[in-house]
C-alpha positions as CSV (number, residue, x, y, z in Angstrom):
1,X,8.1,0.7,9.8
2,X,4.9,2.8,10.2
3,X,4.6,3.9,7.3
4,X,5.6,0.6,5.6
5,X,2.2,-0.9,6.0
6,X,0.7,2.6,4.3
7,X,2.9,2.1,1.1
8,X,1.8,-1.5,0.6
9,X,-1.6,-0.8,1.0
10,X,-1.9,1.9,-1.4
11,X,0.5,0.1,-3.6
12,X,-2.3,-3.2,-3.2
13,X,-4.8,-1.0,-4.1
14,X,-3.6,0.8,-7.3
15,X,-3.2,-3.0,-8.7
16,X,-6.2,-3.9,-7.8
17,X,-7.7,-1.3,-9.9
């Protein structure tokens, strides 16, 4: 979905810090 890429992008991020 859309919104699909959003999450794992955010979610990506929050690991990475």
């Amino acid at each position: 979905e859309a919104g699909d890429w959003t999450i794992t992008t955010v979610l990506h991020d929050a690991t990475a810090v």
